[in-house]
C-alpha positions as CSV (number, residue, x, y, z in Angstrom):
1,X,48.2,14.3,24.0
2,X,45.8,13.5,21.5
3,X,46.5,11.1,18.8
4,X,46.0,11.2,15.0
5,X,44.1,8.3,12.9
6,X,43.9,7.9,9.5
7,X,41.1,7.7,7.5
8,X,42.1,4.2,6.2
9,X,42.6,3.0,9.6
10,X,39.1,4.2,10.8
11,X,37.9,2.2,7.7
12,X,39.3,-0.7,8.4
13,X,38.2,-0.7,12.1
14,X,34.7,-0.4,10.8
15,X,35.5,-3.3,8.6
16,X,36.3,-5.1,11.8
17,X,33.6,-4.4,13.5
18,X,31.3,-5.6,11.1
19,X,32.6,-9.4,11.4
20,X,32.3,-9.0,14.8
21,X,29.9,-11.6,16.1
22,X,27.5,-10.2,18.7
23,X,25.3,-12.9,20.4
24,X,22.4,-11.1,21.2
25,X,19.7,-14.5,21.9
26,X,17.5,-11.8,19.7
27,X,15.9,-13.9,16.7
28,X,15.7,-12.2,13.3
29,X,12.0,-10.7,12.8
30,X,12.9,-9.6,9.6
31,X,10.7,-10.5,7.0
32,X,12.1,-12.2,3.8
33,X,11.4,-9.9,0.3
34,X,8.4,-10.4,-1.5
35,X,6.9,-8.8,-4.5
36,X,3.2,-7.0,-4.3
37,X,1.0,-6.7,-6.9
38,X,-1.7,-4.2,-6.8
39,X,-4.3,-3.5,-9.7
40,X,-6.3,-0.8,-8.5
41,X,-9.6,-0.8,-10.5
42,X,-11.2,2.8,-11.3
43,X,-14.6,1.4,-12.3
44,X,-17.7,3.1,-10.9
45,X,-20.3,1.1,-12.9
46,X,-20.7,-1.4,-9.7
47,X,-21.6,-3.9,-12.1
48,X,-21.0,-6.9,-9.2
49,X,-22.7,-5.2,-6.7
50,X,-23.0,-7.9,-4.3
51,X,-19.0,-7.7,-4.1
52,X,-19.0,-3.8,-3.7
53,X,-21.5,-4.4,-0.8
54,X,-19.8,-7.1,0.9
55,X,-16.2,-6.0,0.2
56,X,-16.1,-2.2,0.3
57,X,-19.7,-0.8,1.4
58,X,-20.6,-0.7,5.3
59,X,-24.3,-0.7,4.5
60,X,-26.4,-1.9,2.1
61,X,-28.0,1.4,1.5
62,X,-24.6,2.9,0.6
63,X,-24.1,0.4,-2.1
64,X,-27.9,1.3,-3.1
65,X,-27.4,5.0,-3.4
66,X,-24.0,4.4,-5.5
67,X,-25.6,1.9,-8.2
68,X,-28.8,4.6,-8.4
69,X,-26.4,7.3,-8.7
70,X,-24.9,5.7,-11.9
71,X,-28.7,4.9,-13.2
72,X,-29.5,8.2,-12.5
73,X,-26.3,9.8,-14.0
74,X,-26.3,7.8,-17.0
75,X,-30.7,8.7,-17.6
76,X,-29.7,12.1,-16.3
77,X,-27.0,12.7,-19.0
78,X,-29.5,12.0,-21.8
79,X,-31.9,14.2,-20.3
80,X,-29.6,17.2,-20.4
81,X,-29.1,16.9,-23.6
82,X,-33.1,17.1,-24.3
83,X,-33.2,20.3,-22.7
C-alpha cells in the first residue's frame, strides 16, 4: 500500500532537513568573496621593455624580435607608402 504526500509536506520536510545539524569534524575550505580586478592592456609598443622581458617573455631574444618588429613595422609602413 503505497502512500500519498503532498507537495507541501515534501516541502516542509526539506525545510527540516536544512536545520538539521550534521557534525561532519570537516572544516569549511570555502573561500570568503572577493572582487577581482583585471585591466588587460592591448599595447604592442613594448615601451618598458625590461618588464615585457622579465614579466611575459621566456627569452631575451623574444622580447628582441617583438621591439624590432614594431621598429621595423612602424619604418616599414612609411616605406610602403614611398613605393
Amino acid at each position: 500500500m503505497a502512500s500519498t504526500v503532498t507537495l507541501e509536506d515534501a516541502l516542509s520536510n526539506v525545510d527540516l532537513l536544512e536545520e538539521l545539524p550534521l557534525p561532519d569534524q570537516q572544516p569549511c575550505i570555502e573561500p570568503l568573496p572577493s572582487s577581482l580586478v583585471y585591466q588587460p592592456n592591448f599595447n604592442t609598443n613594448f615601451e618598458d621593455r625590461n618588464a615585457f622581458v622579465t614579466g611575459i617573455a621566456r627569452y631575451i631574444e623574444q622580447a628582441t624580435v617583438h621591439s624590432n618588429m614594431v621598429r621595423s613595422s612602424q619604418v616599414g609602413c612609411s616605406e610602403w607608402f614611398l613605393i
